[in-house]
C-alpha positions as CSV (number, residue, x, y, z in Angstrom):
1,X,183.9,156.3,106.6
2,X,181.3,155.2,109.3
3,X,179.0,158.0,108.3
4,X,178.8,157.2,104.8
5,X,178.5,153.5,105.2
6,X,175.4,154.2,107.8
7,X,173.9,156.9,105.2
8,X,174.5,154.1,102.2
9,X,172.2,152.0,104.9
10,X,169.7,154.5,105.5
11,X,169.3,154.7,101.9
12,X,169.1,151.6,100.6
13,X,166.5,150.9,103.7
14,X,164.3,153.5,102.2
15,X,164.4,152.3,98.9
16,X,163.0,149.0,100.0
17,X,160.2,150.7,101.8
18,X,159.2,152.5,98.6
19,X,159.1,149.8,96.4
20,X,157.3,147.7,98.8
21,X,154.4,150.4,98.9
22,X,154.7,151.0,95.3
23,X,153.9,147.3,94.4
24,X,151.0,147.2,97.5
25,X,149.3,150.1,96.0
26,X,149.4,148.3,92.2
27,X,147.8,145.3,93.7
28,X,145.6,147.4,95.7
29,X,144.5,149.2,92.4
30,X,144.0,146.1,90.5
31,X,141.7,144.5,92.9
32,X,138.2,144.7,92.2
33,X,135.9,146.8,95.4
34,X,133.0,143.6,95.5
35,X,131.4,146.8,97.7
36,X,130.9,148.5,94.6
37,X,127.5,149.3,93.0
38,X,127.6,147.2,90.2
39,X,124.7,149.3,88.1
40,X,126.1,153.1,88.6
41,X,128.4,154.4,86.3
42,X,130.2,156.6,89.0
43,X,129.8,154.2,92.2
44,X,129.9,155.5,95.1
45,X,131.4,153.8,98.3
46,X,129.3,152.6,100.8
47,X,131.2,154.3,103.6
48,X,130.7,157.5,101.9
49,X,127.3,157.1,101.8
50,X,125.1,159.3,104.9
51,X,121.6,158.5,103.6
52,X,120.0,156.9,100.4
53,X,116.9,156.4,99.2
54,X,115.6,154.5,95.7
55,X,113.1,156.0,93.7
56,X,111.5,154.8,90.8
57,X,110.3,157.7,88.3
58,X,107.7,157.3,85.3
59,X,109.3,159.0,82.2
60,X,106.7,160.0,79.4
61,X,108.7,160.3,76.4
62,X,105.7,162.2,74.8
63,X,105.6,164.9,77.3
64,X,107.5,168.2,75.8
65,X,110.3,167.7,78.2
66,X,111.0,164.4,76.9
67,X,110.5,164.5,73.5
68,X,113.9,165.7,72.5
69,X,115.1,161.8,73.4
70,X,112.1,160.9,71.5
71,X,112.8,162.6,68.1
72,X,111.9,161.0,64.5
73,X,114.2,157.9,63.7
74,X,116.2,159.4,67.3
75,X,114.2,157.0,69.6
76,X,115.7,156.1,72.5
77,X,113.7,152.8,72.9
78,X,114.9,152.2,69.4
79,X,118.0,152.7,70.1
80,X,118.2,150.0,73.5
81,X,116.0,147.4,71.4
82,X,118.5,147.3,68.6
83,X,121.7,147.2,70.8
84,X,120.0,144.4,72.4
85,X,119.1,142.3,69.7
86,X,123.1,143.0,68.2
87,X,124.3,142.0,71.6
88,X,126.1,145.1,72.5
89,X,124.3,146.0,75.6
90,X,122.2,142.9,78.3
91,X,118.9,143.2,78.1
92,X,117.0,141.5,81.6
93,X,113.1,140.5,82.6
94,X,113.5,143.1,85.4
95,X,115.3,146.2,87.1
96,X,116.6,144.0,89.6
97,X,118.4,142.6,86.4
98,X,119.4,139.1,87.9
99,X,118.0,136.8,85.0
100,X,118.9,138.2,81.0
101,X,116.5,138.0,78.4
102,X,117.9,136.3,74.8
103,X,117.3,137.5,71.4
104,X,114.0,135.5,71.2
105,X,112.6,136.2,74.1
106,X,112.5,139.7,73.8
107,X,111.6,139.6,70.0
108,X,108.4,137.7,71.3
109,X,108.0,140.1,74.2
110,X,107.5,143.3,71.9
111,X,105.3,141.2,69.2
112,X,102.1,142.7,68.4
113,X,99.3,140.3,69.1
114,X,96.8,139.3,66.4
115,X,93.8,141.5,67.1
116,X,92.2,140.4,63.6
117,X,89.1,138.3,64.3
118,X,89.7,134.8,64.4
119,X,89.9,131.9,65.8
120,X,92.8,131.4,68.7
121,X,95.5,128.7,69.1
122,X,93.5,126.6,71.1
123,X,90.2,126.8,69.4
124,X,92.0,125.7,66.1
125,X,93.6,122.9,68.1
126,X,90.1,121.9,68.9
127,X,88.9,121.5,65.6
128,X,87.2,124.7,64.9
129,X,86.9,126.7,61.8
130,X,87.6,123.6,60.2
131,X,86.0,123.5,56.3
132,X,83.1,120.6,56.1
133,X,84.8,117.7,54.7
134,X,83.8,116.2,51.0
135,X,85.2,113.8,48.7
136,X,86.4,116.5,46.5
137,X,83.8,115.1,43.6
138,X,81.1,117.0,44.3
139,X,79.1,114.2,44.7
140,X,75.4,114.6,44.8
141,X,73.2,112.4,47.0
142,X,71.3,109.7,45.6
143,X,67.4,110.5,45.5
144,X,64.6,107.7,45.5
145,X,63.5,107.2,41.8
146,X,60.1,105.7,42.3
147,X,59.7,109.5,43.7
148,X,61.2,111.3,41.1
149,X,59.0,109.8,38.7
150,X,55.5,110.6,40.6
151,X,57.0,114.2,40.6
152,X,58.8,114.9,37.4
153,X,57.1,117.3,35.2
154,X,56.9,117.4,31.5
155,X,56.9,121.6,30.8
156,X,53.1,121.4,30.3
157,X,51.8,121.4,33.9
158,X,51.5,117.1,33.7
159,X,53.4,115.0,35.8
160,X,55.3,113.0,33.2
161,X,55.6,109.0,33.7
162,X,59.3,107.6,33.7
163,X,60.7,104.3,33.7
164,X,61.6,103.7,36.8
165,X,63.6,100.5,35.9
166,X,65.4,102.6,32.5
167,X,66.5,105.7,35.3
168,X,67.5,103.4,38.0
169,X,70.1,101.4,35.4
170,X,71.2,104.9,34.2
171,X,71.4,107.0,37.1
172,X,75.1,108.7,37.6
173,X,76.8,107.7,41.3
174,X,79.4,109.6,40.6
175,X,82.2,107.9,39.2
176,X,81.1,107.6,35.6
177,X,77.9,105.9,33.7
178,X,78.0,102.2,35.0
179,X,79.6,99.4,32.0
180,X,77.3,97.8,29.9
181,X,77.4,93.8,31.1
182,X,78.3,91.4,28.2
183,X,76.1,88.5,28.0
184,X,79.0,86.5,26.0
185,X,80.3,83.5,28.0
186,X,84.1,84.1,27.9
187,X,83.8,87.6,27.5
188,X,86.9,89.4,29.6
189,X,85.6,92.0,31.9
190,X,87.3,95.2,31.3
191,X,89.9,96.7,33.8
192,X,88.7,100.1,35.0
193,X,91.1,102.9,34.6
194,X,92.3,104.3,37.8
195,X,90.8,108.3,38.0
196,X,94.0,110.7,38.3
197,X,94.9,111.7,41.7
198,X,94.0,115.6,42.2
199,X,96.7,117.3,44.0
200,X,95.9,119.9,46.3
201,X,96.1,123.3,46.3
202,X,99.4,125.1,47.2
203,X,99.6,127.9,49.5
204,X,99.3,131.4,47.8
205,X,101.5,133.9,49.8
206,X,99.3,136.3,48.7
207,X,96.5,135.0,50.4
208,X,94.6,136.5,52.9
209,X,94.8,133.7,55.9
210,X,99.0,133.9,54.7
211,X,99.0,137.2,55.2
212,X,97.0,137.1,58.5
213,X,99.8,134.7,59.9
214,X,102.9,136.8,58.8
215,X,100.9,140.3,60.1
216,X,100.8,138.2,63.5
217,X,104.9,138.3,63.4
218,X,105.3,142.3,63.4
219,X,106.5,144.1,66.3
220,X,105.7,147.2,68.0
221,X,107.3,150.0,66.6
222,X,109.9,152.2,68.2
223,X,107.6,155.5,69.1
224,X,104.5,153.0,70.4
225,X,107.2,152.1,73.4
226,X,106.9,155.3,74.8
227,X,107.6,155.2,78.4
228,X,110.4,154.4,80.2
229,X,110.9,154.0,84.1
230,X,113.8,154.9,85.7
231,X,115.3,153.5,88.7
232,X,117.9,155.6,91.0
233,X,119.4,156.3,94.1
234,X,119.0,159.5,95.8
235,X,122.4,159.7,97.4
236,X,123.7,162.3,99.8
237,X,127.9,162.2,99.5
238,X,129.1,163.0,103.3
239,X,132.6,163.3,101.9
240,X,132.0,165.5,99.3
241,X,128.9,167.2,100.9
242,X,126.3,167.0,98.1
243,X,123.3,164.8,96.9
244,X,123.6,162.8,93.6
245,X,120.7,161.2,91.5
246,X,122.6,158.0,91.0
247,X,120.4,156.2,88.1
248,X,120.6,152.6,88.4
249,X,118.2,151.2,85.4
250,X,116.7,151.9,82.2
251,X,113.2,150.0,81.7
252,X,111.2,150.1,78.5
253,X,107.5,149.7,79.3
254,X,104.7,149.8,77.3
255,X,102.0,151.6,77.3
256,X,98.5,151.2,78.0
257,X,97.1,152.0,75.4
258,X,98.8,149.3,73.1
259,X,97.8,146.2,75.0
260,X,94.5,143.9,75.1
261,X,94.1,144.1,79.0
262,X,94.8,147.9,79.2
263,X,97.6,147.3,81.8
264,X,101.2,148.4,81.0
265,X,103.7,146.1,80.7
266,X,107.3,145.9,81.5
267,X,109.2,144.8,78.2
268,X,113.0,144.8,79.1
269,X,115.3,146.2,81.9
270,X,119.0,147.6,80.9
271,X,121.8,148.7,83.5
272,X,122.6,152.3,83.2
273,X,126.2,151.5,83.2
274,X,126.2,149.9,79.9
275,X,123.3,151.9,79.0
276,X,126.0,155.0,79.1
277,X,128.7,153.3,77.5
278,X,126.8,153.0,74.6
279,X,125.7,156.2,74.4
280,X,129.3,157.8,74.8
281,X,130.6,155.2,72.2
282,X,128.7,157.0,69.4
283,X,128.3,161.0,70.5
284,X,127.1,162.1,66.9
285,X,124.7,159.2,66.9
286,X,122.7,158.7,69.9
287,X,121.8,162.7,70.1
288,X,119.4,164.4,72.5
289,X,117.3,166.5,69.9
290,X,117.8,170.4,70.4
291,X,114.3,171.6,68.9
292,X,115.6,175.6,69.6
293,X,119.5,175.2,68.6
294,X,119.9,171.9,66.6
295,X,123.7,173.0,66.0
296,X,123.9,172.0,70.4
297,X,122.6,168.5,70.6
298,X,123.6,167.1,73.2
299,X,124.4,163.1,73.7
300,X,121.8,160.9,75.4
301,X,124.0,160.4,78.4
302,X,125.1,164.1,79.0
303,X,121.0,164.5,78.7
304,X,120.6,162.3,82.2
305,X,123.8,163.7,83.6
306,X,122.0,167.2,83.4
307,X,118.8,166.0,84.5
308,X,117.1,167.4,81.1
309,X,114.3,165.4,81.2
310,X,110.9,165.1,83.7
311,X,109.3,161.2,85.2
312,X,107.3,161.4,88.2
313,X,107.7,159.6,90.9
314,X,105.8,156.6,91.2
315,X,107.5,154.7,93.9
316,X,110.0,154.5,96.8
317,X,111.8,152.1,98.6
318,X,109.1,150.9,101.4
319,X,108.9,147.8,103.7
320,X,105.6,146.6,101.5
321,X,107.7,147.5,98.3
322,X,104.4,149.4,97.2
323,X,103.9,152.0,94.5
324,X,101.8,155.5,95.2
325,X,99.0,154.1,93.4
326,X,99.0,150.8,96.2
327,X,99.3,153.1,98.7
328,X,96.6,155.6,98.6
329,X,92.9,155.0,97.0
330,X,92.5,156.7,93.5
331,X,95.4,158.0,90.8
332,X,94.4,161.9,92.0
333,X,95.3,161.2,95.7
334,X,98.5,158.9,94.8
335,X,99.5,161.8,92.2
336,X,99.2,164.7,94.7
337,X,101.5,162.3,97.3
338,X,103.9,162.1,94.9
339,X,104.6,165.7,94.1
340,X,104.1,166.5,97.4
341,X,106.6,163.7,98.9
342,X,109.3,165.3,96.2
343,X,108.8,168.3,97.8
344,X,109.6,166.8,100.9
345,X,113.3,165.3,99.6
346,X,113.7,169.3,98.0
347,X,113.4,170.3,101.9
348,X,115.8,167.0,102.5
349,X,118.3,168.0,100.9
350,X,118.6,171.6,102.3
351,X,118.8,170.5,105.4
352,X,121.5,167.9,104.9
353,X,123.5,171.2,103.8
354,X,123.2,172.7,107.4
355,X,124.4,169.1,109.2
């Protein structure tokens, strides 16, 4: 009777343990790791981490490795614009993406800029291009009639004599031949009628400076924004012994070639995490384009996860935070360093696999 009563003990004791860590490890599970990389879509923890490095790679979505994201009406930057503007996916100034960009904003950011010739904000502001102002009559200036007289002609080569007085009483100043004065005592003087007022001209939409305004509200198409720059962590795993390319953001630059000062310009920055829950939300939709086998197109995000695409590197992470091009004089020299420093993380990574 003693043994059963101390098993019945034992028992119940354990049962109490197990619930206990039961419930710690739900709380444990619902707790958010602040530790976490907030941009990866498969964080990694930090303690796991043996060495890391971010690079920042130019993607050229007109290069023949690329172009398969950068199909007809398949665009990717098409694709991260309009999920933006419908508020599916945060759109942010930067790849540090610490301040978001609104609708506006980045509708003003990817604006093409009136390149017609014209007059600017400012110089309008200023009063130029203005039309030369009139009274809308077309009233002609008043000449000296003693000198029209000495030079009017009469057809036959003679300077014909005018009455001077006669021309002056008569002469037009632009608001109708002038009342003849009644010499009646008594007489009522006539009220003039008040001219009709002329209204102005409404604005054709037709016109040309119309049409110059609304041109000045079009934005850059999809396949202009053809480079993207990708940000990611190269990231060798100790626990599970092997590097990963962990991509942190998606940045939509653009080129060149499409702006005034020939610089490129960053338009909007987009975290990879919601950047791939986008893409897997819609597998038959956002398609990496298979040129040889169209019947095995893959989805954008499998297309990163397999590395199916080629951006150089332009940058690592550096005390001075500078690029290749800061770095070294000339864009041969800072392209040679940077295939020649990804040869060096190729020759990394093998020797991580002997440690």
């Amino acid at each position: 009777m003693y043994d059963m009563r101390r098993m019945n003990g034992k028992t119940i004791a354990w049962s109490l343990l197990s619930l206990s860590l039961a419930s710690t490890a739900a709380f444990a599970q619902e707790k958010e790791d602040s530790t976490a990389n907030q941009f990866s879509s498969r964080p990694i923890a930090d303690g796991d981490v043996m060495m890391k490095r971010t690079l920042w790679r130019r993607v050229d979505l007109k290069e023949k490795q690329n172009i398969s994201m950068f199909s007809k009406n398949n665009e990717i930057t098409r694709y991260l614009l309009d999920a933006a503007k419908a508020g599916l996916i945060d759109a942010y100034v930067n790849d540090s993406c610490a301040t978001k960009i609104t609708g506006d904003e980045l509708h003003k950011r990817i604006l093409i800029p009136n390149q017609t010739a014209g007059l600017s904000a400012e110089e309008i502001a200023a009063g130029f291009g203005e039309p030369a102002k009139s009274d809308g009559w077309d009233t002609k200036t008043k000449s000296d009639p003693t000198k029209q007289a000495a030079t009017a002609d009469d057809g036959w080569g003679n300077n014909a004599k005018k009455d001077t007085k006669k021309e002056a009483a008569t002469e037009d100043d632009g608001w109708g031949p002038p009342k003849k004065k009644s010499s009646k005592k008594g007489a009522k003087t006539e009220v003039a009628k008040e001219e009709p007022k002329v209204e102005a001209p409404k604005p054709d939409s037709s016109s040309f400076e119309t049409q110059q305004v609304a041109a000045t509200e079009e934005e850059y198409f999809p396949d202009q924004l053809s480079i993207l720059e990708v940000k990611e962590d190269w990231v060798f795993d100790k626990k599970r012994s092997r590097l990963y390319n962990d991509i942190q953001t998606l940045t939509i630059v653009l080129p060149s070639d499409q702006t005034a000062t020939g610089l490129e310009l960053p338009v909007a920055s987009f975290r990879w995490k919601d950047v791939e829950r986008l893409f897997r939300s819609d597998p038959k939709k956002y398609i990496w384009y298979n040129t040889h086998n169209t019947a095995q197109n893959k989805n954008l995000a499998d297309a990163f996860d397999l590395r199916l695409f080629y951006g150089r590197i332009t940058k690592f992470s550096n005390a001075n935070d500078k690029a290749f091009l800061d770095i070294y004089n000339g864009e041969k020299e800072a392209l040679i360093k940077s295939l020649n420093y990804e040869q060096e993380l190729m020759e990394l990574e093998h020797g991580l696999w002997e440690y």
